[in-house]
PyMOL Python script that loads the backbone (N, CA, C, O; Angstrom):
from pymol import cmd

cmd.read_pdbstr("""\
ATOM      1  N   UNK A   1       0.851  -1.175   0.000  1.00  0.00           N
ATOM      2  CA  UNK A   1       0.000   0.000   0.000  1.00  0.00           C
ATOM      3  C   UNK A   1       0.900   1.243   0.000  1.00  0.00           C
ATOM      4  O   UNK A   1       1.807   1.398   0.818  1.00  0.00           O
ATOM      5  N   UNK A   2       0.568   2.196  -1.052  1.00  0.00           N
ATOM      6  CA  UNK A   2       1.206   3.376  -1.250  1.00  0.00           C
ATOM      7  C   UNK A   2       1.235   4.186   0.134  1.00  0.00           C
ATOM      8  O   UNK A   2       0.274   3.872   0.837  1.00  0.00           O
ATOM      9  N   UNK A   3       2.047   5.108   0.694  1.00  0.00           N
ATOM     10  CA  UNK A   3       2.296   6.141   1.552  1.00  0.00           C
ATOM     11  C   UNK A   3       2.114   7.250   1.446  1.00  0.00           C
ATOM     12  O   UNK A   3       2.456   7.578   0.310  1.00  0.00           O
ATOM     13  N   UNK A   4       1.672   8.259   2.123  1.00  0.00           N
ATOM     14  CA  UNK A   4       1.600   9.486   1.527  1.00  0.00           C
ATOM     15  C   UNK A   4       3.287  10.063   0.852  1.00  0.00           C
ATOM     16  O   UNK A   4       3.333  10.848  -0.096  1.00  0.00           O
ATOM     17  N   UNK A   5       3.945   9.780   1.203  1.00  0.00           N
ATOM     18  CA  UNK A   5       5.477  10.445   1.555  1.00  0.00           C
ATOM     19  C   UNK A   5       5.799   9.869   0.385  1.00  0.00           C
ATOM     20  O   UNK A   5       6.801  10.333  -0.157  1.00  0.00           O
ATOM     21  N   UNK A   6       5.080   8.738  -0.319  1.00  0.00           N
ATOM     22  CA  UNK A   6       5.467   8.161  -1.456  1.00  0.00           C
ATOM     23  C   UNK A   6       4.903   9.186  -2.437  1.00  0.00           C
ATOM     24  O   UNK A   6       5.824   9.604  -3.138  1.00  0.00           O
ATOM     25  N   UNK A   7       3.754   9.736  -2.743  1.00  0.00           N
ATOM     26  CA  UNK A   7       3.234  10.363  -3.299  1.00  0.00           C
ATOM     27  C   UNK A   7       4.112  11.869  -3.353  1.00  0.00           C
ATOM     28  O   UNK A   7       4.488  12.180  -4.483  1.00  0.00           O
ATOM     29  N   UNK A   8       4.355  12.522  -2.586  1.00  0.00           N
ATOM     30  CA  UNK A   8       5.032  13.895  -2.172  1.00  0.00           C
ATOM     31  C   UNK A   8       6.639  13.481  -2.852  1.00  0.00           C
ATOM     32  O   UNK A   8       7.269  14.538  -2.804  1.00  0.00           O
ATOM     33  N   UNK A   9       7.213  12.783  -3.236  1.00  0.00           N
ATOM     34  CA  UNK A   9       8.242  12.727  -3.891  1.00  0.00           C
ATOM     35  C   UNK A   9       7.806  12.625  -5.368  1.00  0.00           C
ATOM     36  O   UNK A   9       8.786  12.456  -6.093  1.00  0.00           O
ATOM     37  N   UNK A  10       6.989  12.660  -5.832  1.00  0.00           N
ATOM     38  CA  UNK A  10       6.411  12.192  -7.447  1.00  0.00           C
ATOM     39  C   UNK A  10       6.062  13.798  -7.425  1.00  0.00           C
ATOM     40  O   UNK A  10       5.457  14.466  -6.587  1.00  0.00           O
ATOM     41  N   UNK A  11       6.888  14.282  -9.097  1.00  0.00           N
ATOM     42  CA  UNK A  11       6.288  15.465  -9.282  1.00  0.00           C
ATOM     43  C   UNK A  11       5.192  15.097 -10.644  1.00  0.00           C
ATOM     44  O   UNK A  11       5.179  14.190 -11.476  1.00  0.00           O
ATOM     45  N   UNK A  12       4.296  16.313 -10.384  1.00  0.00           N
ATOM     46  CA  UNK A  12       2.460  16.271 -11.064  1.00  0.00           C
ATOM     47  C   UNK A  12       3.317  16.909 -12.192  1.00  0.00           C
ATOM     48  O   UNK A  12       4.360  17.562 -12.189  1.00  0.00           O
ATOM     49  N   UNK A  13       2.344  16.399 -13.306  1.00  0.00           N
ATOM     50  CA  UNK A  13       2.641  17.233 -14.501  1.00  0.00           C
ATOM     51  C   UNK A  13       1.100  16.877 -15.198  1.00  0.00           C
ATOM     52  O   UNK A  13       0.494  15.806 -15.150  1.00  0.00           O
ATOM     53  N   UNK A  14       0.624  18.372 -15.968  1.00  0.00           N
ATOM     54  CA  UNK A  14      -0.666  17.900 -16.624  1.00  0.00           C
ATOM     55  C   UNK A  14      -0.158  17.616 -17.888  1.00  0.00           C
ATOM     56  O   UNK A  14       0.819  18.166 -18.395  1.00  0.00           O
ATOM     57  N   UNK A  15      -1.269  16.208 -18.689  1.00  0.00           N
ATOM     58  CA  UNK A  15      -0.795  15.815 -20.036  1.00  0.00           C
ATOM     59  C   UNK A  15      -1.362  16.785 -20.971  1.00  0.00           C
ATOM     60  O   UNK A  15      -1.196  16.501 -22.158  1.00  0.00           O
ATOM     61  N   UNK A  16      -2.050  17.959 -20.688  1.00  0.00           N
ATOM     62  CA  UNK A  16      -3.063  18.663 -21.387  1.00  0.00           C
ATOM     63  C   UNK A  16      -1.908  19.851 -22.099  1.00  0.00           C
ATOM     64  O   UNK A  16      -1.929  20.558 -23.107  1.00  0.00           O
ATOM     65  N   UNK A  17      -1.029  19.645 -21.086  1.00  0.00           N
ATOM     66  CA  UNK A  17      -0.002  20.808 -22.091  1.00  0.00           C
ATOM     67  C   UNK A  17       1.322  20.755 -21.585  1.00  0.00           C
ATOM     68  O   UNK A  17       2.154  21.631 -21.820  1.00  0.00           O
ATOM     69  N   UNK A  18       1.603  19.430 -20.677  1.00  0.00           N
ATOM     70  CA  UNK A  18       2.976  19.203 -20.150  1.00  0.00           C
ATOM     71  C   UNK A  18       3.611  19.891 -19.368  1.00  0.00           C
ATOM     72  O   UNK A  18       4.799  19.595 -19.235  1.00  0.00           O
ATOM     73  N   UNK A  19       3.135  20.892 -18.680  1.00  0.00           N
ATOM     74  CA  UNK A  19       3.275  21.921 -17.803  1.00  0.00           C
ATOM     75  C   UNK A  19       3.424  21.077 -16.225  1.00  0.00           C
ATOM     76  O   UNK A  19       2.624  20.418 -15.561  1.00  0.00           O
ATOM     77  N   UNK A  20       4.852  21.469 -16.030  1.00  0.00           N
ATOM     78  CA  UNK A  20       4.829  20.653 -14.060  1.00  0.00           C
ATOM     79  C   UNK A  20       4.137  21.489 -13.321  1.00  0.00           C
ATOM     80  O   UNK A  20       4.368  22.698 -13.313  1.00  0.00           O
ATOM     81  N   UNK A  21       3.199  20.911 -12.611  1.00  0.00           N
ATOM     82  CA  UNK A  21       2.356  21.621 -11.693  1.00  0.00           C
ATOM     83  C   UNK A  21       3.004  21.526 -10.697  1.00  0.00           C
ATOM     84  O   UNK A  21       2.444  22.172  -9.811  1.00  0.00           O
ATOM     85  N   UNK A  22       4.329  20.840 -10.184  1.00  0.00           N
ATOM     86  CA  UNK A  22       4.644  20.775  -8.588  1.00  0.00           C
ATOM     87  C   UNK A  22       4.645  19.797  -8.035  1.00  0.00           C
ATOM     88  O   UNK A  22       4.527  18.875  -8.842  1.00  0.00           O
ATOM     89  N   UNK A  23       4.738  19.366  -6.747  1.00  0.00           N
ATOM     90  CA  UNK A  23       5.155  17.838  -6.090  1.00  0.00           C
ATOM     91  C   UNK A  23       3.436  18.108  -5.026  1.00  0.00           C
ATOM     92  O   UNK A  23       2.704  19.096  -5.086  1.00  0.00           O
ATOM     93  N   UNK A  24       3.309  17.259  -4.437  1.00  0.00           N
ATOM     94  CA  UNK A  24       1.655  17.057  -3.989  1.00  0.00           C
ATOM     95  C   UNK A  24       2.383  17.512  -2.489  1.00  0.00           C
ATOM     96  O   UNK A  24       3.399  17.044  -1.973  1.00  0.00           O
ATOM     97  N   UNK A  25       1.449  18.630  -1.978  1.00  0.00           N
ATOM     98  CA  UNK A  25       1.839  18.939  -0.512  1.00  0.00           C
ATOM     99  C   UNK A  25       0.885  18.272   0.425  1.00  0.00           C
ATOM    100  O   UNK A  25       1.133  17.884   1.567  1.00  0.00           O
ATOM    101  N   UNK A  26      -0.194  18.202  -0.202  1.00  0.00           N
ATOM    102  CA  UNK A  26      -1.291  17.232   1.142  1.00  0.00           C
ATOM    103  C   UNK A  26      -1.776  16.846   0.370  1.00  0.00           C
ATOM    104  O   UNK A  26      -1.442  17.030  -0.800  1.00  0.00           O
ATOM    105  N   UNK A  27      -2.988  15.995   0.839  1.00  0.00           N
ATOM    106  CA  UNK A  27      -4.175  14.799  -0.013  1.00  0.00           C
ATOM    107  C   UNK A  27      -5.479  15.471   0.811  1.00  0.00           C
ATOM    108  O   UNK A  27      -5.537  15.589   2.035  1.00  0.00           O
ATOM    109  N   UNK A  28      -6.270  15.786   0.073  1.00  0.00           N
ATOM    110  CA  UNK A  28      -8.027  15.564   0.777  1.00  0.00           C
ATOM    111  C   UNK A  28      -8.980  14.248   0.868  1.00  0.00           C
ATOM    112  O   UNK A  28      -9.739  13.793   0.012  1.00  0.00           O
ATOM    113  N   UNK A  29      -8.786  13.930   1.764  1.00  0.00           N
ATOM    114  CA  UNK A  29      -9.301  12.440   2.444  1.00  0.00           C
ATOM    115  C   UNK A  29     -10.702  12.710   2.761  1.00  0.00           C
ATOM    116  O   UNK A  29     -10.876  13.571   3.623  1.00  0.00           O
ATOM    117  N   UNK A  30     -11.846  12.108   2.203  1.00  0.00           N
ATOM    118  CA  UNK A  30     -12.885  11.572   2.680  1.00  0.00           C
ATOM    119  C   UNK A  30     -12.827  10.903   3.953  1.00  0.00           C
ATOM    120  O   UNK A  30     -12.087   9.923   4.042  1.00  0.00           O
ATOM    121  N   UNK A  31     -13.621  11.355   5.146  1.00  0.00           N
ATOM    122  CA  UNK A  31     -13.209  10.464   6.382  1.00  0.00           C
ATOM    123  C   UNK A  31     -14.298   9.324   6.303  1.00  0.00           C
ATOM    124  O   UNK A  31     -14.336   8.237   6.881  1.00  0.00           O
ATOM    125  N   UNK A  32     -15.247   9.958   5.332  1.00  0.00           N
ATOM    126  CA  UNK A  32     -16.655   8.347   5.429  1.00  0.00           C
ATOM    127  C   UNK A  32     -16.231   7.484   4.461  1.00  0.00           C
ATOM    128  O   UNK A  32     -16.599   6.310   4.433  1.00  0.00           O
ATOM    129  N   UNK A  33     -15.484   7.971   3.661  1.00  0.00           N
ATOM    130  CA  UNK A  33     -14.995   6.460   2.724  1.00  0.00           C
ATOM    131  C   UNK A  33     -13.394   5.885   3.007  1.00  0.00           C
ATOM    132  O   UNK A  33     -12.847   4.789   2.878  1.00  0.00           O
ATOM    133  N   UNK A  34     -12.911   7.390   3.514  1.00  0.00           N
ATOM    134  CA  UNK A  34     -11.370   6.770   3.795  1.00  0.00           C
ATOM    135  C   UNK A  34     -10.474   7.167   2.524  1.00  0.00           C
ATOM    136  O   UNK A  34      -9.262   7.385   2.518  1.00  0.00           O
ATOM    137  N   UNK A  35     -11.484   7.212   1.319  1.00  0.00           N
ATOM    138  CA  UNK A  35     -10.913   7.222  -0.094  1.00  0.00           C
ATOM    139  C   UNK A  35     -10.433   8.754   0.028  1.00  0.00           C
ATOM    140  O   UNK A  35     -11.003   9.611   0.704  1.00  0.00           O
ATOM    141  N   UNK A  36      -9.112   8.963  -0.867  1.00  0.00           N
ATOM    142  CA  UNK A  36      -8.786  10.269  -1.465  1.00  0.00           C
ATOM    143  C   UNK A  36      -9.421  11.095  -2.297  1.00  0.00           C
ATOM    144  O   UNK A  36      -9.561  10.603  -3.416  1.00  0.00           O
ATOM    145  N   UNK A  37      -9.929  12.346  -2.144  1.00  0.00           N
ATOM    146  CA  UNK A  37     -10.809  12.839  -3.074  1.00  0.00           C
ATOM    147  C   UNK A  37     -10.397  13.712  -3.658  1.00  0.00           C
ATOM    148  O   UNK A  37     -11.083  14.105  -4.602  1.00  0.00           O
ATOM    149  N   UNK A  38      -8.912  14.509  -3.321  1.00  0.00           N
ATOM    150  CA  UNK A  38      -8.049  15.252  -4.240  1.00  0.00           C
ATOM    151  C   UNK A  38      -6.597  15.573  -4.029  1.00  0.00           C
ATOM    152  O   UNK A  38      -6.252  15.673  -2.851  1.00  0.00           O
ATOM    153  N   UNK A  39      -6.038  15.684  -4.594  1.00  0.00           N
ATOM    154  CA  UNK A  39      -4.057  16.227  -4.643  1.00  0.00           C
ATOM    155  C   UNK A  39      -4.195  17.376  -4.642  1.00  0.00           C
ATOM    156  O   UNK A  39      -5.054  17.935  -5.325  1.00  0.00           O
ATOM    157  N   UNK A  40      -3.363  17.993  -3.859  1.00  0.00           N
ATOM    158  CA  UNK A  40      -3.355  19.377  -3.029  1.00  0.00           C
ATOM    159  C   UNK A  40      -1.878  19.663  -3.167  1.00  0.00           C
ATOM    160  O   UNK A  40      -1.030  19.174  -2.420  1.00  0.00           O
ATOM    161  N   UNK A  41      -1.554  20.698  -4.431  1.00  0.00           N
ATOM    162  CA  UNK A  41      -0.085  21.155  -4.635  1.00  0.00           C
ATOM    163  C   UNK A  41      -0.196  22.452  -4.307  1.00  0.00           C
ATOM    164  O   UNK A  41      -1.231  22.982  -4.711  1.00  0.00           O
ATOM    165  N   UNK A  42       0.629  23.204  -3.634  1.00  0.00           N
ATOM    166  CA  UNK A  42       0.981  23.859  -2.682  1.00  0.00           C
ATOM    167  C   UNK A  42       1.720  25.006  -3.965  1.00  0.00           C
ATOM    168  O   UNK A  42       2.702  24.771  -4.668  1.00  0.00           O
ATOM    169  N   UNK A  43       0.742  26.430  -3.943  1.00  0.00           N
ATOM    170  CA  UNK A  43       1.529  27.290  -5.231  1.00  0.00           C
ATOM    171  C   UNK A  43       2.787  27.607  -4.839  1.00  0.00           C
ATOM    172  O   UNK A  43       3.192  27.329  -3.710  1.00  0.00           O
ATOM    173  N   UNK A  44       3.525  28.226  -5.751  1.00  0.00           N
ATOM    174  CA  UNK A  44       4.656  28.342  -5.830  1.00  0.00           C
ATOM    175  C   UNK A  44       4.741  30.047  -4.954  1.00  0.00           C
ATOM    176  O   UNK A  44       3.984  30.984  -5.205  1.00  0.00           O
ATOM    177  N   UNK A  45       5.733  30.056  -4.045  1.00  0.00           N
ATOM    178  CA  UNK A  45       6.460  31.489  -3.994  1.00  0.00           C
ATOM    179  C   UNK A  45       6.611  32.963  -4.199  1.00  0.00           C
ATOM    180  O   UNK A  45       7.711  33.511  -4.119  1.00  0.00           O
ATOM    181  N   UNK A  46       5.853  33.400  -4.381  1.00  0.00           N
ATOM    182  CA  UNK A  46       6.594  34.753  -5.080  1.00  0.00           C
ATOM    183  C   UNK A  46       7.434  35.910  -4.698  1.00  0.00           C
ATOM    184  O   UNK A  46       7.471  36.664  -3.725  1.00  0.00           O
ATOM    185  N   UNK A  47       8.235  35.761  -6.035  1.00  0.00           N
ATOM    186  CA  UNK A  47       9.639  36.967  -5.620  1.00  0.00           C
ATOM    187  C   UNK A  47      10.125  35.973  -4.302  1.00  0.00           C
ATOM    188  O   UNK A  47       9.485  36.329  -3.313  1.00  0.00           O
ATOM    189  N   UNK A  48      10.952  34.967  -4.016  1.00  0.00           N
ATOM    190  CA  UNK A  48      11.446  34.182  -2.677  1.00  0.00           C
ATOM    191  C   UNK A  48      10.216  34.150  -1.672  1.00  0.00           C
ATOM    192  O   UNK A  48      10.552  33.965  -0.502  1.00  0.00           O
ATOM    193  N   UNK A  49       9.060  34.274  -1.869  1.00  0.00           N
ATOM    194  CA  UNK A  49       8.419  34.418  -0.466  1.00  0.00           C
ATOM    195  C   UNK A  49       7.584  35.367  -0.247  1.00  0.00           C
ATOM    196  O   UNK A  49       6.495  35.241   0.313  1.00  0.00           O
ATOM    197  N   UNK A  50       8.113  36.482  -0.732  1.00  0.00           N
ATOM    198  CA  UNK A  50       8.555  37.758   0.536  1.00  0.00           C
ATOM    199  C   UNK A  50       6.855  37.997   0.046  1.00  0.00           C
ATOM    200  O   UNK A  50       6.254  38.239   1.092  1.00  0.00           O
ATOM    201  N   UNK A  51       6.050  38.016  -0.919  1.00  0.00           N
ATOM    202  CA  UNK A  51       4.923  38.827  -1.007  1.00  0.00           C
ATOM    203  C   UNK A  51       4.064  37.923  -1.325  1.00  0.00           C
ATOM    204  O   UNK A  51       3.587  37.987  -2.458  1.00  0.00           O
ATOM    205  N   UNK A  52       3.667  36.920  -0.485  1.00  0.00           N
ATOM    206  CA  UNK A  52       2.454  35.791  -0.661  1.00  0.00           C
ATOM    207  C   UNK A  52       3.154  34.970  -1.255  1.00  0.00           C
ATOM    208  O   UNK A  52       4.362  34.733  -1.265  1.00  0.00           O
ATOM    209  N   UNK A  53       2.263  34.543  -1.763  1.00  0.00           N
ATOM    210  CA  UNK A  53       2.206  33.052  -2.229  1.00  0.00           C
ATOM    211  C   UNK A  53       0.611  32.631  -3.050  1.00  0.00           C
ATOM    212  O   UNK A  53      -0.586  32.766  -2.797  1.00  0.00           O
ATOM    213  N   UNK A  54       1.302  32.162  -3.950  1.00  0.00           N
ATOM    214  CA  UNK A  54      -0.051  32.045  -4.937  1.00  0.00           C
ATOM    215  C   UNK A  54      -0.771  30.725  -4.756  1.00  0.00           C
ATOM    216  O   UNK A  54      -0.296  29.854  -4.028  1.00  0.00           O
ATOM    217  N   UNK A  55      -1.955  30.560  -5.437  1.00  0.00           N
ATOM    218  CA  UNK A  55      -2.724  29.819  -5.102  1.00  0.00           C
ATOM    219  C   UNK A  55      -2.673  28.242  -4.463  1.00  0.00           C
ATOM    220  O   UNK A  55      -1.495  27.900  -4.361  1.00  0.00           O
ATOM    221  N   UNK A  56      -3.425  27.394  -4.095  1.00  0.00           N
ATOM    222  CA  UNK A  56      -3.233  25.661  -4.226  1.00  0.00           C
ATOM    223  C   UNK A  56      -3.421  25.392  -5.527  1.00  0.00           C
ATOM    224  O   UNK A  56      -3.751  26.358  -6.215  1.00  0.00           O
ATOM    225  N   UNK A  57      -3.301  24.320  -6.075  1.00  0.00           N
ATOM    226  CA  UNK A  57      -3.547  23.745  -7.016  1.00  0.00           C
ATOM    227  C   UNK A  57      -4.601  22.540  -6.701  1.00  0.00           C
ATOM    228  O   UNK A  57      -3.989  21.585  -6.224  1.00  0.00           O
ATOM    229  N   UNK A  58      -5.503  22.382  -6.780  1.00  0.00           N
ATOM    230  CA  UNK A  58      -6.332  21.215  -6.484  1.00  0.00           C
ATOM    231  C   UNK A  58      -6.623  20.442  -7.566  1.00  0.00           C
ATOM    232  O   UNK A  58      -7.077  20.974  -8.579  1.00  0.00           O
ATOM    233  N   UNK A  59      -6.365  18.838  -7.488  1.00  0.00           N
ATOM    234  CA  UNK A  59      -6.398  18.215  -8.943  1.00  0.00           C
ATOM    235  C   UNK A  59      -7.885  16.933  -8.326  1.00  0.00           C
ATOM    236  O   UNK A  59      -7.352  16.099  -7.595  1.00  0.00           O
ATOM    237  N   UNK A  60      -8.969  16.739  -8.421  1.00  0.00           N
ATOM    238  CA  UNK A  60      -9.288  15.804  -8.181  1.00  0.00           C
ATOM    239  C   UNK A  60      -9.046  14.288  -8.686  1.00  0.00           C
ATOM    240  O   UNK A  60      -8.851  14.067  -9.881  1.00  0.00           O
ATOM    241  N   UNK A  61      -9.065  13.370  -7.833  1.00  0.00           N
ATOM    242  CA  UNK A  61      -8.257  12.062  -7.665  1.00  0.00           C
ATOM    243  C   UNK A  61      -9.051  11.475  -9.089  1.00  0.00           C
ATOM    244  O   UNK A  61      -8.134  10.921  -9.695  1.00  0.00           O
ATOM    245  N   UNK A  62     -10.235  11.335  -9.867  1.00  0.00           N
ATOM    246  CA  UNK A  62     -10.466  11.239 -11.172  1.00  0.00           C
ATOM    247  C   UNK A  62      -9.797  11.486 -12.321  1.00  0.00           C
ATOM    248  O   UNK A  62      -9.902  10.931 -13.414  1.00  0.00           O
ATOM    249  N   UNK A  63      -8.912  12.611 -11.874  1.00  0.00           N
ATOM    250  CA  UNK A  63      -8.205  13.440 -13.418  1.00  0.00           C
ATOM    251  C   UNK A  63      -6.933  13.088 -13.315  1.00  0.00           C
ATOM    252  O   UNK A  63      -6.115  13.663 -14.033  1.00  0.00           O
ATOM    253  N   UNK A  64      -6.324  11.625 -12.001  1.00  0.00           N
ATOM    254  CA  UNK A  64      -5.249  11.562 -12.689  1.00  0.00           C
ATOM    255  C   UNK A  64      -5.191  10.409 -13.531  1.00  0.00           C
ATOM    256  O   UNK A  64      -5.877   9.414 -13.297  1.00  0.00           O
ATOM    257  N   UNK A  65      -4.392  10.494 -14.517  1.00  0.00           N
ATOM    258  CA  UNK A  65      -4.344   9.522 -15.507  1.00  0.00           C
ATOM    259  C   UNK A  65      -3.658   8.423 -15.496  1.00  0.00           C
ATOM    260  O   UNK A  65      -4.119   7.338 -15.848  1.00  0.00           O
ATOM    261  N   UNK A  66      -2.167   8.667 -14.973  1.00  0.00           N
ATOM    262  CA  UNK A  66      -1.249   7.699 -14.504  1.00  0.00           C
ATOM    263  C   UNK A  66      -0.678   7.736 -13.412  1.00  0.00           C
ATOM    264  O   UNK A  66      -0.693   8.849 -12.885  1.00  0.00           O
ATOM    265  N   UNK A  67      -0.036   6.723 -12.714  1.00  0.00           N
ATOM    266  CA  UNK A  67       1.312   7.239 -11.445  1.00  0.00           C
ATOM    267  C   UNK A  67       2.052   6.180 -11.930  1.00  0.00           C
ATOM    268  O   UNK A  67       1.769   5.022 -12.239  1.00  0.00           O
ATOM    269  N   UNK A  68       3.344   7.017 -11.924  1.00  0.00           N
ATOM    270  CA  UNK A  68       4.409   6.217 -12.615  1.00  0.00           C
ATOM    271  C   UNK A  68       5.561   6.134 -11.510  1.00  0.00           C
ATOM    272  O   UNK A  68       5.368   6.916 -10.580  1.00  0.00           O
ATOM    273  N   UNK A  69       6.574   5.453 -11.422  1.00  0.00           N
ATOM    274  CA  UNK A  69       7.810   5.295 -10.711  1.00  0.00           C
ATOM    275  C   UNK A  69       7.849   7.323 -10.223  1.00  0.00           C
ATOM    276  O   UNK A  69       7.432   7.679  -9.121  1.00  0.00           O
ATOM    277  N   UNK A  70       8.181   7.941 -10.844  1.00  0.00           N
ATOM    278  CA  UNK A  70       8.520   9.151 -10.821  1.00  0.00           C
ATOM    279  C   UNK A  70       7.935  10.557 -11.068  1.00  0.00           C
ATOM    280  O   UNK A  70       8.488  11.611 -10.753  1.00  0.00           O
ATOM    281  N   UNK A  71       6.959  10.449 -11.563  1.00  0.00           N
ATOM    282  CA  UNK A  71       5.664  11.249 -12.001  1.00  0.00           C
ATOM    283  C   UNK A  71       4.422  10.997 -12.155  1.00  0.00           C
ATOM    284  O   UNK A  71       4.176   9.961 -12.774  1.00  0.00           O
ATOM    285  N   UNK A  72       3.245  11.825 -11.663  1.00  0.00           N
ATOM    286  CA  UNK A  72       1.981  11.431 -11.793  1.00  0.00           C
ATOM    287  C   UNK A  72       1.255  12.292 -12.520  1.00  0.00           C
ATOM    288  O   UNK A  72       1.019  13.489 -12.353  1.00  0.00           O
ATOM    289  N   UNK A  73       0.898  11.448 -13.434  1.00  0.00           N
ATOM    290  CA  UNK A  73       0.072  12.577 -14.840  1.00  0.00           C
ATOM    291  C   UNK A  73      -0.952  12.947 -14.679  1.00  0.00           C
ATOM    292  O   UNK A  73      -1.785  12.217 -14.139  1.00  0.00           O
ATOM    293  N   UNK A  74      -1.197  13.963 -15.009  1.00  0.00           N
ATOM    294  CA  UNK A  74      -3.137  14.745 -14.691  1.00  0.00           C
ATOM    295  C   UNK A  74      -3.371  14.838 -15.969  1.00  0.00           C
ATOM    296  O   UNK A  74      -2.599  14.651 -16.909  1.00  0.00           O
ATOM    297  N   UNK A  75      -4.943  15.264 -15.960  1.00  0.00           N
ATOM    298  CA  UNK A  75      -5.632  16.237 -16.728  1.00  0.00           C
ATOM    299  C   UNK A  75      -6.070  17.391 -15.682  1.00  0.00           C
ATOM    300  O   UNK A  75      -6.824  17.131 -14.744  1.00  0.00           O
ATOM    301  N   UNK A  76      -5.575  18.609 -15.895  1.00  0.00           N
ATOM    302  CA  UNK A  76      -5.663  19.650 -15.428  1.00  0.00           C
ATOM    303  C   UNK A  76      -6.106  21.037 -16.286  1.00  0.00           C
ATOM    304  O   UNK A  76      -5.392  21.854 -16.867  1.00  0.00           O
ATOM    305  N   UNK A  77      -7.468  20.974 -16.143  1.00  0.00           N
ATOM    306  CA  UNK A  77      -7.812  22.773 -16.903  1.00  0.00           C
ATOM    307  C   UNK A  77      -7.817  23.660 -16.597  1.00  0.00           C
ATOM    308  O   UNK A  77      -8.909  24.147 -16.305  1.00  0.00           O
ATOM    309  N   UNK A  78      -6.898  24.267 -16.491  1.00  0.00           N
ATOM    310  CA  UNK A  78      -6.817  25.653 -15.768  1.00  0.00           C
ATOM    311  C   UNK A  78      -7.564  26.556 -16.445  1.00  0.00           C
ATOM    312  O   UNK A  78      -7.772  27.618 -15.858  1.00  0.00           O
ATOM    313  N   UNK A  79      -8.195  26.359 -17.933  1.00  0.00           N
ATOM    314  CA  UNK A  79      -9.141  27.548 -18.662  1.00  0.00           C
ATOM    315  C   UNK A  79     -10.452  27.004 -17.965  1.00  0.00           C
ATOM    316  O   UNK A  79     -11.174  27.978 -18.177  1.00  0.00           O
ATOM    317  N   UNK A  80     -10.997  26.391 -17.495  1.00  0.00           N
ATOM    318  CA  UNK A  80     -12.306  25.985 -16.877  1.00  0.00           C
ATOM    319  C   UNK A  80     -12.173  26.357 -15.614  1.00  0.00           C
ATOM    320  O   UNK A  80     -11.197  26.707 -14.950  1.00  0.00           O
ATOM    321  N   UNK A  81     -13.783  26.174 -15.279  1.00  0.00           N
ATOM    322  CA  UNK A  81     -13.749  26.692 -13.915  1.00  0.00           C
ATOM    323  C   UNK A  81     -12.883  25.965 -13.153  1.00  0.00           C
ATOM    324  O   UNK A  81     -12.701  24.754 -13.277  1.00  0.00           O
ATOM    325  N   UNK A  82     -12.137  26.960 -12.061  1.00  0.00           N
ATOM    326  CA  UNK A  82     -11.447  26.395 -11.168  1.00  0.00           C
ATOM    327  C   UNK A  82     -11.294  25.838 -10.623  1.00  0.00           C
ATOM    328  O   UNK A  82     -12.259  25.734  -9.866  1.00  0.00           O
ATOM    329  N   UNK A  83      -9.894  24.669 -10.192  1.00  0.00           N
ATOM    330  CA  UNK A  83     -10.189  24.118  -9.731  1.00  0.00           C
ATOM    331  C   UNK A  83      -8.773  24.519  -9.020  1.00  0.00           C
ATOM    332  O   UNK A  83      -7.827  23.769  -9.263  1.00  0.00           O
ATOM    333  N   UNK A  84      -8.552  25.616  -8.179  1.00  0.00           N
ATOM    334  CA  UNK A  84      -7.666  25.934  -7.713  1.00  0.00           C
ATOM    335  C   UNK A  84      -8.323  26.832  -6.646  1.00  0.00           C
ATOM    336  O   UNK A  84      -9.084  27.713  -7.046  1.00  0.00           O
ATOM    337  N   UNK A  85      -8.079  26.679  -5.204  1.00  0.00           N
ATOM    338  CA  UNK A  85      -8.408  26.918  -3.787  1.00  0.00           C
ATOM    339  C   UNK A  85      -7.482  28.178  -3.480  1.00  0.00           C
ATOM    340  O   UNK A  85      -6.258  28.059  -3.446  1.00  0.00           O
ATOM    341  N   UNK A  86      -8.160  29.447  -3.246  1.00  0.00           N
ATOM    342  CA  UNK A  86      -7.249  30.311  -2.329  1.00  0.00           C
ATOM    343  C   UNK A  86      -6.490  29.432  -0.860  1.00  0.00           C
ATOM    344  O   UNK A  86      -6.726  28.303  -0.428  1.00  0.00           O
ATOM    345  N   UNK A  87      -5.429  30.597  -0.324  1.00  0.00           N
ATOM    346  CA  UNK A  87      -4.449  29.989   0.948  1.00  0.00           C
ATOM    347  C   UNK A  87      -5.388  30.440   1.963  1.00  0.00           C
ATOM    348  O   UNK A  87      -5.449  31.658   2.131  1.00  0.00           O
ATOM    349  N   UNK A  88      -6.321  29.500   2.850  1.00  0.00           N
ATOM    350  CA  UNK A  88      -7.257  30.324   3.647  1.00  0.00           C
ATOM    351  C   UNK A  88      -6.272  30.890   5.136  1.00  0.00           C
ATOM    352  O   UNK A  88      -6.798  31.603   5.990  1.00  0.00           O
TER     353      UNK A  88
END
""", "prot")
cmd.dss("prot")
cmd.show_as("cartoon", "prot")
cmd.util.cbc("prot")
cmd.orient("prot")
């Protein structure tokens, strides 16, 4: 059985335009099924830090396509409605 820590070393990339979205910072867990219900990549930085930090990336656990030794492939639309979570 996979680990989370296994997952957080695999970087996301969407197949929709090959773009790396980032390495998975948390999982959203269903507590009534137990099942995963989405990958939670953690935005990137801006300018080192110093002035926020941009959005999550939220991929639901449907849109990924593969998990491979080293990467896990999405479908990710960033022109559709969002599916990206402000930092609350």
């Amino acid at each position: 059985m996979p680990r989370i820590s296994d997952f957080q070393t695999k970087e996301v990339v969407n197949v929709e335009n090959g773009k790396r979205l980032g390495h998975i910072g948390d999982l959203d867990v269903n507590l009534s099924s137990g099942k995963i219900d989405n990958l939670i990549i953690p935005g990137s930085g801006k300018i080192m830090g110093l002035f926020g930090k941009e959005n999550d990336i939220v991929v639901p656990w449907n849109n990924i396509v593969r998990i491979g030794a080293d990467v896990i492939l999405v479908r990710f639309y960033s022109d559709h409605h969002s599916t990206i979570k402000s930092e609350e």
